[in-house]
MDTraj code that builds the backbone (N, CA, C; nanometers):
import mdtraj as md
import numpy as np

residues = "UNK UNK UNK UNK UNK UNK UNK UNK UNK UNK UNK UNK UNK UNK UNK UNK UNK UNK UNK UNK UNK UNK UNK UNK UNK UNK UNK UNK UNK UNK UNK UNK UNK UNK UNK UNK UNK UNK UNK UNK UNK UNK UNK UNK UNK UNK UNK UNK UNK UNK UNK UNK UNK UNK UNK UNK UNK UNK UNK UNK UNK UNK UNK UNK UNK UNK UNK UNK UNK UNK UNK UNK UNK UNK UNK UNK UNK UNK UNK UNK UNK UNK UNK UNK UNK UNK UNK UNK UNK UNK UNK UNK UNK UNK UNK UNK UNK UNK UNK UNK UNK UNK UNK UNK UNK UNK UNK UNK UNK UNK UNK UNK UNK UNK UNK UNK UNK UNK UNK UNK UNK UNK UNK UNK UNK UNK UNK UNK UNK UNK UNK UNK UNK UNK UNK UNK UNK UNK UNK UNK UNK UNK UNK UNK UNK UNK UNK UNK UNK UNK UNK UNK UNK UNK UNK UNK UNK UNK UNK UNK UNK UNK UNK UNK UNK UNK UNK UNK UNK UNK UNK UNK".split()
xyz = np.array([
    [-6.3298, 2.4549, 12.3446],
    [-6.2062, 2.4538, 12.2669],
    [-6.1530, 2.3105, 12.2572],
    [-6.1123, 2.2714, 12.1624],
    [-6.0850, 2.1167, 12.0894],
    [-5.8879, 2.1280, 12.0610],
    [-5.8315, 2.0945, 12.1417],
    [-5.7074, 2.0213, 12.1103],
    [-5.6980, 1.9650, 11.9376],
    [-5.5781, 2.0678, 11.8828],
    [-5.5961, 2.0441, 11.7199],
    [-5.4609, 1.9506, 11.6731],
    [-5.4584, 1.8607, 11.6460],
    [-5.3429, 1.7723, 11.6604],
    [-5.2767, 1.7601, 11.4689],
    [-5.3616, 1.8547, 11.3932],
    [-5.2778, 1.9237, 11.2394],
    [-5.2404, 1.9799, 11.2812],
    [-5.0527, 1.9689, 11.1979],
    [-4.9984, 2.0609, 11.1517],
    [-4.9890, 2.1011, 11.0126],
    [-4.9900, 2.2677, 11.0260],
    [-4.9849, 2.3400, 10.8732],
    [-4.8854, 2.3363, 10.8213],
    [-4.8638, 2.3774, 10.7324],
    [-4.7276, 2.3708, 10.6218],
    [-4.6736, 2.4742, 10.6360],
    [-4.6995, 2.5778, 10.7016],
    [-4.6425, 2.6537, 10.7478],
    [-4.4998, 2.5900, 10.8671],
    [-4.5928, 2.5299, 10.9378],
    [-4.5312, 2.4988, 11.1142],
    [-4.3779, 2.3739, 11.0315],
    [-4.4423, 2.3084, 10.9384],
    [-4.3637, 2.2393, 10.8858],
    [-4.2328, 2.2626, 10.8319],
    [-4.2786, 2.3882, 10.7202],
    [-4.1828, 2.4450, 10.6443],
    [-4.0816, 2.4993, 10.7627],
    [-4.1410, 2.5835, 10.9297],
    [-4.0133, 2.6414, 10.9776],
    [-3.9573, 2.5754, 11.0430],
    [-3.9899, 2.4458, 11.1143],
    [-3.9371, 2.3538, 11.1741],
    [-3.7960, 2.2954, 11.0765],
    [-3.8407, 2.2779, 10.9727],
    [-3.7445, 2.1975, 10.8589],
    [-3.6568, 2.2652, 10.8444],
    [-3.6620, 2.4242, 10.8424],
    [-3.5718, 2.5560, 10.8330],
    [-3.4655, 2.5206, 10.9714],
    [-3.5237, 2.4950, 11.0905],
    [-3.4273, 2.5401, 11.2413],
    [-3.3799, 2.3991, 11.1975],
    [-3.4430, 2.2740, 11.1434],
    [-3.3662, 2.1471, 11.1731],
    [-3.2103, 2.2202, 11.0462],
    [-3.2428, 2.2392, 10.9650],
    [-3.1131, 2.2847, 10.8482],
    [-3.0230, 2.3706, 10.9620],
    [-3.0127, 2.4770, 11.0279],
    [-2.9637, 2.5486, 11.0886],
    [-2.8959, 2.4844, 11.2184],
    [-2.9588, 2.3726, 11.2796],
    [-2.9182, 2.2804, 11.3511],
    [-2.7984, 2.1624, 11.3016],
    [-2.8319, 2.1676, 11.1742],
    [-2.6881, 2.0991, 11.1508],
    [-2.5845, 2.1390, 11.1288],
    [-2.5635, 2.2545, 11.1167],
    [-2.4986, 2.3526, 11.0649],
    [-2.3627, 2.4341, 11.2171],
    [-2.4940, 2.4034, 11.2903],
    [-2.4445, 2.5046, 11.4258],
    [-2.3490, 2.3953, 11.4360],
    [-2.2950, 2.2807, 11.4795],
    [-2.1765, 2.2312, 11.5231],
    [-2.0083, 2.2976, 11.4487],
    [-2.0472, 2.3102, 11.3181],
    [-1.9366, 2.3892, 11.2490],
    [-1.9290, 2.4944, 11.2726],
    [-1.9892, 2.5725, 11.2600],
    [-2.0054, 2.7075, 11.2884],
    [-1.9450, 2.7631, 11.4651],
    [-2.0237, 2.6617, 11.5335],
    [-1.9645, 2.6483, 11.6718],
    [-1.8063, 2.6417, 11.6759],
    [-1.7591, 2.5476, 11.5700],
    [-1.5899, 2.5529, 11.5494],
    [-1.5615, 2.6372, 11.5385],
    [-1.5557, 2.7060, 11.4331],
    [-1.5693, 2.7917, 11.3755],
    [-1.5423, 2.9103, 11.4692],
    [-1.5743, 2.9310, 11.5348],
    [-1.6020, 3.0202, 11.6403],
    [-1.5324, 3.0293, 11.7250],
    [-1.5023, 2.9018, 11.7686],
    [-1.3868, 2.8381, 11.8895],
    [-1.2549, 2.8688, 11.8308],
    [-1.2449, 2.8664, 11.7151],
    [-1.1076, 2.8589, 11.6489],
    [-1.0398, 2.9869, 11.6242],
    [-1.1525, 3.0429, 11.5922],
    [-1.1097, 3.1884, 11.5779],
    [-1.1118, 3.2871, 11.6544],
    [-1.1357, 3.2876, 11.7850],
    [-1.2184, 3.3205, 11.8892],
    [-1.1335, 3.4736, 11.8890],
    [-1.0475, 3.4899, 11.8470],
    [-0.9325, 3.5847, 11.8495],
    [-0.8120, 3.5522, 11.7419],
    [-0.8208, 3.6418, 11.6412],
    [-0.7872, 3.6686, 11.5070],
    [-0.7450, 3.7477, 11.4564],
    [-0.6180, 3.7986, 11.4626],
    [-0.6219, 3.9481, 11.3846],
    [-0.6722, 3.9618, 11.1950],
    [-0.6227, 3.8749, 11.1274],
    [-0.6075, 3.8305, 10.9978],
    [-0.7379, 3.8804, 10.9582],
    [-0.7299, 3.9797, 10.8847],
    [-0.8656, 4.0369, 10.8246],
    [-1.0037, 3.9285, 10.7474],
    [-0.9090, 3.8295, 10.6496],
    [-1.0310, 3.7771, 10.5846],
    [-1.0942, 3.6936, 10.7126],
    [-1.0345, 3.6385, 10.7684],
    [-1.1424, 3.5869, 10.8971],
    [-1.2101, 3.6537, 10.9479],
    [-1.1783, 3.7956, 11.0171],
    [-1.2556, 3.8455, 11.0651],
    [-1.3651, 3.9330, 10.9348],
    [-1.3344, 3.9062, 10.8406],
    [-1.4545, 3.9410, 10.7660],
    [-1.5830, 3.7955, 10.7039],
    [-1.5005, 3.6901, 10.7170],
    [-1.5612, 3.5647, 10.6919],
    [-1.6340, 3.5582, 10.8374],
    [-1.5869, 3.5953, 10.9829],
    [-1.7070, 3.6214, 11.1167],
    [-1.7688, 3.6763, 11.0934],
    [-1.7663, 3.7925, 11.0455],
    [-1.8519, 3.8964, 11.0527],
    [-2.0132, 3.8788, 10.9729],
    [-1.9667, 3.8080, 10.8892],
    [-2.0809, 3.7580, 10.7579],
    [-2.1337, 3.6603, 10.8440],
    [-2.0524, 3.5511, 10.9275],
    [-2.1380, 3.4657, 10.9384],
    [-2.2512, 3.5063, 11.0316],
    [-2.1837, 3.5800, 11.1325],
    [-2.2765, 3.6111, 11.2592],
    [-2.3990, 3.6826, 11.2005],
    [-2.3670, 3.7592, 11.0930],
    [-2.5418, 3.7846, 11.0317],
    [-2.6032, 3.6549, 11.0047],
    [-2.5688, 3.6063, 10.8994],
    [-2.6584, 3.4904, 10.8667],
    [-2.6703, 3.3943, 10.9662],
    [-2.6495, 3.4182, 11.0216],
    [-2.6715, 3.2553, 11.1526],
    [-2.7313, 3.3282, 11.2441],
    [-2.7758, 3.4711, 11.2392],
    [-2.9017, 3.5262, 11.3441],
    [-3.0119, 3.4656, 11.3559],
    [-3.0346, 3.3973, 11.5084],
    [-3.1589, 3.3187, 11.5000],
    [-3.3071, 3.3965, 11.4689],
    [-3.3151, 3.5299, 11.4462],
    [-3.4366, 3.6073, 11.4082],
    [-3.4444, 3.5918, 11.2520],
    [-3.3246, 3.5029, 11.1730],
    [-3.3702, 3.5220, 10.9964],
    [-3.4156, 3.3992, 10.9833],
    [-3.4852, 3.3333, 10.9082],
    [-3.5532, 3.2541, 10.8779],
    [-3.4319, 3.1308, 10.7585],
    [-3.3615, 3.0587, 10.7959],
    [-3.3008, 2.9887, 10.7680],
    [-3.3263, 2.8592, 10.6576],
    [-3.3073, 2.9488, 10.5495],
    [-3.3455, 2.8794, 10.4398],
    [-3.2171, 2.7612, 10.3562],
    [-3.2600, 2.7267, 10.2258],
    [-3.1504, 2.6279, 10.1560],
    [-3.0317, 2.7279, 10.1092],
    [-3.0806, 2.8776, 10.0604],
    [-2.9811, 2.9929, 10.0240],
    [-2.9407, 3.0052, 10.0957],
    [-2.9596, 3.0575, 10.2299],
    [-2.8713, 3.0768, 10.3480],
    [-2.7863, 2.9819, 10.4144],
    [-2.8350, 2.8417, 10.3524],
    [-2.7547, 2.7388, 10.3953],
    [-2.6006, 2.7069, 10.3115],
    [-2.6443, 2.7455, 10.1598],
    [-2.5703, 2.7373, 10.0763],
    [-2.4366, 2.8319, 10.1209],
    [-2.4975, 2.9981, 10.2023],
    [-2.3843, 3.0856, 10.1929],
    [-2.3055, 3.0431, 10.2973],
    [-2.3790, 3.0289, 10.4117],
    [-2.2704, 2.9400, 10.5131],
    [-2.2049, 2.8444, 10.5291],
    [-2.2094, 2.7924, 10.4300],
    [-2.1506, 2.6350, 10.4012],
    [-1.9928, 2.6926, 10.3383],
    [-2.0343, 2.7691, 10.2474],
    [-1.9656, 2.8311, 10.1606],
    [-1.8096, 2.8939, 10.1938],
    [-1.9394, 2.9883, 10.3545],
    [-1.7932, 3.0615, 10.4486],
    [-1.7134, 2.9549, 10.4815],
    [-1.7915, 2.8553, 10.5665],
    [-1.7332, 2.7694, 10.6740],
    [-1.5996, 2.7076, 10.5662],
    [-1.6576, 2.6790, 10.4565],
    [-1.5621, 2.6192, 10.3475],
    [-1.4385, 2.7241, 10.3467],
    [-1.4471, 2.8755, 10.2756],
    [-1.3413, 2.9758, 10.2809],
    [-1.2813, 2.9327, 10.3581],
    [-1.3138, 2.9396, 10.4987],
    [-1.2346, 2.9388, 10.6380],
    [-1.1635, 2.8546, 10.6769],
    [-1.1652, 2.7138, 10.6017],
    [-1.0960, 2.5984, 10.6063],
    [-0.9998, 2.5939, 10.5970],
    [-0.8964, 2.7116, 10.4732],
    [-0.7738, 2.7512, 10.4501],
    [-0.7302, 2.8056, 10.6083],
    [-0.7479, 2.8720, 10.6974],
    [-0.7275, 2.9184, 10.8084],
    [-0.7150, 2.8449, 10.9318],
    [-0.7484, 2.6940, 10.9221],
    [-0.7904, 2.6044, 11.0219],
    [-0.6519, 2.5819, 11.0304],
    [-0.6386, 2.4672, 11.1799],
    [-0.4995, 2.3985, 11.2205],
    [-0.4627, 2.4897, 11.3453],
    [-0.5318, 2.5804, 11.3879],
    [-0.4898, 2.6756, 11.5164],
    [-0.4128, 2.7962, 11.4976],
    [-0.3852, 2.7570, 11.3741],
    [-0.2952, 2.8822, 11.2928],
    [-0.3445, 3.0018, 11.2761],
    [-0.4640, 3.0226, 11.2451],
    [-0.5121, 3.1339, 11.1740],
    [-0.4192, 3.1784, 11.0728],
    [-0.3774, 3.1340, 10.9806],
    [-0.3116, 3.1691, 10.8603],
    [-0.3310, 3.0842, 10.8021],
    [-0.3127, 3.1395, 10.5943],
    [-0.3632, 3.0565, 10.5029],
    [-0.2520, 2.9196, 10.4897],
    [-0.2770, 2.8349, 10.4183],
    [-0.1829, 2.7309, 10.3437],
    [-0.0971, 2.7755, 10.3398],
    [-0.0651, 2.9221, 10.2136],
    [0.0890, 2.9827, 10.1712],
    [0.1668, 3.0265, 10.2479],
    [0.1152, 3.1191, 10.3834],
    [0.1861, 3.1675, 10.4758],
    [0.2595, 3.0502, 10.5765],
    [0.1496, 2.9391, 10.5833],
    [0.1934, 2.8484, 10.6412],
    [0.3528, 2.7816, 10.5823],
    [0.3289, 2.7969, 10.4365],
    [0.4109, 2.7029, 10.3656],
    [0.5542, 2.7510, 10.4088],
    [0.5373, 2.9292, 10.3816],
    [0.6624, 3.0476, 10.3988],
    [0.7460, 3.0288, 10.5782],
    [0.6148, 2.9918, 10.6180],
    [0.7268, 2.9613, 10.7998],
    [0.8108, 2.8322, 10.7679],
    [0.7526, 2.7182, 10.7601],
    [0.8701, 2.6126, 10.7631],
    [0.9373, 2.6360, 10.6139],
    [0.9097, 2.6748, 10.5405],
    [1.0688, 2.7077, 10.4222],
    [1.1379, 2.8112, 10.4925],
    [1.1198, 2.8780, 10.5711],
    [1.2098, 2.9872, 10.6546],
    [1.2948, 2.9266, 10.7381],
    [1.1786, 2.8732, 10.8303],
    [1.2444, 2.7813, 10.9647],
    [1.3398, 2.6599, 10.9041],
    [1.3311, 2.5913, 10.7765],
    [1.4142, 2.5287, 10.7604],
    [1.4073, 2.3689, 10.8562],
    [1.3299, 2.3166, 10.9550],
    [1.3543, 2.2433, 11.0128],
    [1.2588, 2.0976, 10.9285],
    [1.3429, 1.9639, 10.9483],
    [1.2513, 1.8697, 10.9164],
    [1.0975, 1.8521, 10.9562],
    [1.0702, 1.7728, 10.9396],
    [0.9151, 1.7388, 11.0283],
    [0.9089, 1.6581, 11.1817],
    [0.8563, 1.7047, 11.2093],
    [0.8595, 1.6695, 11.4055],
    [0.8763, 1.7754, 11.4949],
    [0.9179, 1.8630, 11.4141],
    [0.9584, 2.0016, 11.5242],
    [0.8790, 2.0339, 11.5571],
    [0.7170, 2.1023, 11.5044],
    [0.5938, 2.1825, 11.5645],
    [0.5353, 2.0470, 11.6576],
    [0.5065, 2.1606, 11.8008],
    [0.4008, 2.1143, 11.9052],
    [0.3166, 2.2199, 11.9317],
    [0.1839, 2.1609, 12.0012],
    [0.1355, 2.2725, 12.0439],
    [0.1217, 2.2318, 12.2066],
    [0.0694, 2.3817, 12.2671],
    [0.0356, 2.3629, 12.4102],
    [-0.1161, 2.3251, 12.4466],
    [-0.1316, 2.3207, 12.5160],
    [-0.2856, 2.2417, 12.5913],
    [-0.3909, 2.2674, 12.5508],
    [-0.3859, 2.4536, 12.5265],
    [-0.4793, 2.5404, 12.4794],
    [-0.4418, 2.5167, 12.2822],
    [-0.3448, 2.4557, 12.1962],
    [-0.3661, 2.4346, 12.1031],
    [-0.2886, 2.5553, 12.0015],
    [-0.2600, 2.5909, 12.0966],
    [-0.0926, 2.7182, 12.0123],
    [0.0600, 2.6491, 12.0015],
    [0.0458, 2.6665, 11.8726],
    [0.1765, 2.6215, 11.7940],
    [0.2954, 2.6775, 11.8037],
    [0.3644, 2.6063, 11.8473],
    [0.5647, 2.6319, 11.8640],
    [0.6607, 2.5314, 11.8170],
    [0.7230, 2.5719, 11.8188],
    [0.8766, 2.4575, 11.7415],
    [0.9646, 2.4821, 11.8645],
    [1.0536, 2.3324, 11.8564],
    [1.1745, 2.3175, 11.9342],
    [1.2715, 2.2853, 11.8282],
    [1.3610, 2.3643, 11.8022],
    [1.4861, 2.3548, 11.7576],
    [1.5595, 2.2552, 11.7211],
    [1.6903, 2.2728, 11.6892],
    [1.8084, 2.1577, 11.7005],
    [1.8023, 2.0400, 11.6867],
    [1.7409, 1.9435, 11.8010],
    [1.7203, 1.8542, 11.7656],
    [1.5750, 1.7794, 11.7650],
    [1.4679, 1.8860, 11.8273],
    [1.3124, 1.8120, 11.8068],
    [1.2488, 1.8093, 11.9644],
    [1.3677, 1.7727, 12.0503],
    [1.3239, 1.7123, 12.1627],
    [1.3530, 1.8201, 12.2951],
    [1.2133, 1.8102, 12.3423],
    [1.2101, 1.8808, 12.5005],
    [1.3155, 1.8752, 12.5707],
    [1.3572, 2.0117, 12.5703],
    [1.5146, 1.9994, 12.7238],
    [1.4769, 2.0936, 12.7982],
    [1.3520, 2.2108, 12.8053],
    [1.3279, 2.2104, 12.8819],
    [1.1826, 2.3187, 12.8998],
    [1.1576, 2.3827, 13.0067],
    [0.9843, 2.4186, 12.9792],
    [1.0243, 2.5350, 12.9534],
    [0.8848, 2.5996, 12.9248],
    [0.8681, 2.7153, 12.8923],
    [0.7106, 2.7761, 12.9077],
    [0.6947, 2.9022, 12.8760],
    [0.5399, 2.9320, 12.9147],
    [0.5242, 2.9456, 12.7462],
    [0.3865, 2.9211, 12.7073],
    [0.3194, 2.9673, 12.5647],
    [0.2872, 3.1178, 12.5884],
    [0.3581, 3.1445, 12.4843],
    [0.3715, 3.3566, 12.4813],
    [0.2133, 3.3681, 12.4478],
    [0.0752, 3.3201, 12.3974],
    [-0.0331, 3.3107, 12.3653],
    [-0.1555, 3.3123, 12.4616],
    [-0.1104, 3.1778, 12.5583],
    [-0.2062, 3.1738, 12.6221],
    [-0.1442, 3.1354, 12.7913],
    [-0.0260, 3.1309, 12.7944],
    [0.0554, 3.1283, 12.9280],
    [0.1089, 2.9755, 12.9676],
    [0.0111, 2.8975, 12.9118],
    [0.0495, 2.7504, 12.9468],
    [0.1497, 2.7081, 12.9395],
    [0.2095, 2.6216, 13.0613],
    [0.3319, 2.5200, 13.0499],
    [0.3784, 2.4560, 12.9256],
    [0.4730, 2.4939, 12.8389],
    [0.4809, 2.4364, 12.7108],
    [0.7026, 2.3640, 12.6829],
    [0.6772, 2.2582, 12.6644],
    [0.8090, 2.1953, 12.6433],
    [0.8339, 2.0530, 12.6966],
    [0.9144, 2.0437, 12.7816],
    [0.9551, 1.9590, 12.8741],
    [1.1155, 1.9347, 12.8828],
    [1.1268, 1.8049, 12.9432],
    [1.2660, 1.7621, 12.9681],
    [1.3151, 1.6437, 12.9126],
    [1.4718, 1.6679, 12.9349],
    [1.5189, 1.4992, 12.9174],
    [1.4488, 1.4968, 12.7964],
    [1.4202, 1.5070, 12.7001],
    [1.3627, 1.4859, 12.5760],
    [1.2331, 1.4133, 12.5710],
    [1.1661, 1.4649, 12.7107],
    [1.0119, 1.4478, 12.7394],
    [0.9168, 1.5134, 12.7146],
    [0.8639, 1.5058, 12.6163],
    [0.7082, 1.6788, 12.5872],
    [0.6444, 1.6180, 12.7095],
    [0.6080, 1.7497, 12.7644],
    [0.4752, 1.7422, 12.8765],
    [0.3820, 1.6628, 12.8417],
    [0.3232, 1.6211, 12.9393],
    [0.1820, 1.5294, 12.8786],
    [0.0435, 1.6339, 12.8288],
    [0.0358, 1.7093, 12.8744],
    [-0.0724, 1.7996, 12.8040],
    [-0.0256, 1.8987, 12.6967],
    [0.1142, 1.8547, 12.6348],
    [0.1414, 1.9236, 12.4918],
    [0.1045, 1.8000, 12.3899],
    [0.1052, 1.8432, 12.2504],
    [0.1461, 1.7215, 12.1581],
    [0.1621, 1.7572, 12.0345],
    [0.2094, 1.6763, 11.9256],
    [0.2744, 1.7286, 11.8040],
    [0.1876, 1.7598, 11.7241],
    [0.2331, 1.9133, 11.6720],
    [0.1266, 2.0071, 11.5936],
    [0.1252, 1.9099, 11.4757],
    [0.0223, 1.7975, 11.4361],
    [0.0477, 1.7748, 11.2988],
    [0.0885, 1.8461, 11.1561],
    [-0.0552, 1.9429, 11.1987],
    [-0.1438, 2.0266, 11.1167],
    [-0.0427, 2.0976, 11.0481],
    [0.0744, 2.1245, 11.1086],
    [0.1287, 2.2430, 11.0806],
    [0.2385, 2.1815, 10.9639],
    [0.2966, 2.0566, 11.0014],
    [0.3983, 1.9703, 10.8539],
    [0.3402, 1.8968, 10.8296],
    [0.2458, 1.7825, 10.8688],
    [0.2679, 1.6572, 10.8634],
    [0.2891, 1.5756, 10.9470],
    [0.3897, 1.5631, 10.9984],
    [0.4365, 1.4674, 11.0661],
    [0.3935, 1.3652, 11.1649],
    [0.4428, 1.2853, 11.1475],
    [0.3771, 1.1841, 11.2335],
    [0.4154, 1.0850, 11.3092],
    [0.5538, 1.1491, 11.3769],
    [0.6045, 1.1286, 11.5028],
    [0.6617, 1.2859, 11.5244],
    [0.6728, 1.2937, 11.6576],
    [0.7778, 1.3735, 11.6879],
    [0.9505, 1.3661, 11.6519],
    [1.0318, 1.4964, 11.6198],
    [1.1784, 1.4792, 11.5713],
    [1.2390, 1.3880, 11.6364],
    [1.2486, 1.3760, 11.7803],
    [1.2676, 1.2660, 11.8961],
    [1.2157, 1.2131, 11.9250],
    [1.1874, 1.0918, 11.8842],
    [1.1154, 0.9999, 11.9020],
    [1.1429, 0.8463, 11.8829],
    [1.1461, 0.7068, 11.9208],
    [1.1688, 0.6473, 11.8478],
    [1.0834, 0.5886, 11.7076],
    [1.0108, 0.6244, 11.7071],
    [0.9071, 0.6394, 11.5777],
    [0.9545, 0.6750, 11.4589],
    [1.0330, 0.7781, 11.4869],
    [1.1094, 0.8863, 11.4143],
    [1.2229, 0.8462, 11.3296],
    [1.2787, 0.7065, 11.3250],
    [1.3668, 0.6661, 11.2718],
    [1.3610, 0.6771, 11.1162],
    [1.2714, 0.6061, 11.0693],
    [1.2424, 0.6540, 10.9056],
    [1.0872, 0.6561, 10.8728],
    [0.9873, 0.6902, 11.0181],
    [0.8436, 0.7055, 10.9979],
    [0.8033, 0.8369, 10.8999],
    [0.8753, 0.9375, 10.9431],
    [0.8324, 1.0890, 10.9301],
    [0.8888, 1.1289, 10.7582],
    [0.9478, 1.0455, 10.7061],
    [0.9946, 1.0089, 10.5436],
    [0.9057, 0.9610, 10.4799],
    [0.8827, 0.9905, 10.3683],
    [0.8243, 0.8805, 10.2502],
    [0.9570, 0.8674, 10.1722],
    [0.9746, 0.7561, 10.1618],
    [1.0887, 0.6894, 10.0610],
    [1.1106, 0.7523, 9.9145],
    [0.9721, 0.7228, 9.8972],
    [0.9778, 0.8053, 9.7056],
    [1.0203, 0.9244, 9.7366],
    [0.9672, 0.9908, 9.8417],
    [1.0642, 1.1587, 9.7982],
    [1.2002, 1.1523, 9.8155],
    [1.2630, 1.0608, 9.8074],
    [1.4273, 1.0705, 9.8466],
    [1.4803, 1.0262, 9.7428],
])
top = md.Topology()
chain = top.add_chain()
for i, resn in enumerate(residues, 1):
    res = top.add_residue(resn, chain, resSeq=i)
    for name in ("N", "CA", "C"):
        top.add_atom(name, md.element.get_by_symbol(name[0]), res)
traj = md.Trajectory(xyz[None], top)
């Protein structure tokens, strides 16, 4: 027996298939992490699809690459820790009424607002995932930090940053 050092076009073609599927898995891996727990139906129907097609027993082609690209794309509206779309998003702060700086999240990456004036007076647990969430003296904990995702913003309400950072001029 002779050590055969060709490869067929076969061995080629499926290798090239797992390398496509390999680039893929880091999103998908998000993907996953993010949603890990969801009530919101189209997500859990945008999981549900994916976990078929990303079965490592199907043969991972450019079509199958196309449809998962596709989900991962859908699902993008849902990103920010929120699990809710853009619009719903839009409907909390036109409700809440508060400038930009108010949303933080906790350690684990669940979103809350502080009131009044922006700034930590004092702790609290995250109703989500239990974590230490707030602070004092108008100190956020060091393992919280400001939910961008959720306004914008880009200081906290209290902050000295906050003076005329969290404005754009033209909108005034």
């Amino acid at each position: 027996m002779q050590k055969s050092s060709i490869i067929s076009l076969q061995m080629v073609d499926e290798v090239s298939c797992e390398m496509q599927r390999l680039m893929i898995l880091p999103s998908y891996w998000n993907f996953q992490k993010k949603f890990i727990t969801n009530s919101n139906e189209s997500v859990r129907e945008i999981k549900a699809e994916l976990e078929k097609l990303m079965d490592p027993t199907v043969k991972f082609d450019t079509d199958l690459e196309t449809k998962v690209c596709a989900l991962l794309k859908a699902s993008e509206q849902y990103y920010g820790g929120l699990g809710i779309s853009k619009s719903e998003k839009l409907m909390i702060l036109k409700s809440m009424g508060l400038r930009q700086g108010h949303w933080y999240k906790c350690q684990n990456g669940h979103i809350y607002c502080i009131t009044e004036c922006g700034g930590a007076m004092e702790e609290g647990t995250c109703p989500d995932c239990g974590a230490k969430i707030g602070g004092i003296s108008h100190r956020l904990r060091s393992d919280n930090s400001l939910a961008r995702e959720m306004d914008g913003a880009r200081h906290a309400a209290w902050s000295e940053g906050n003076n005329i950072a969290n404005f754009n001029l033209a909108d005034i």
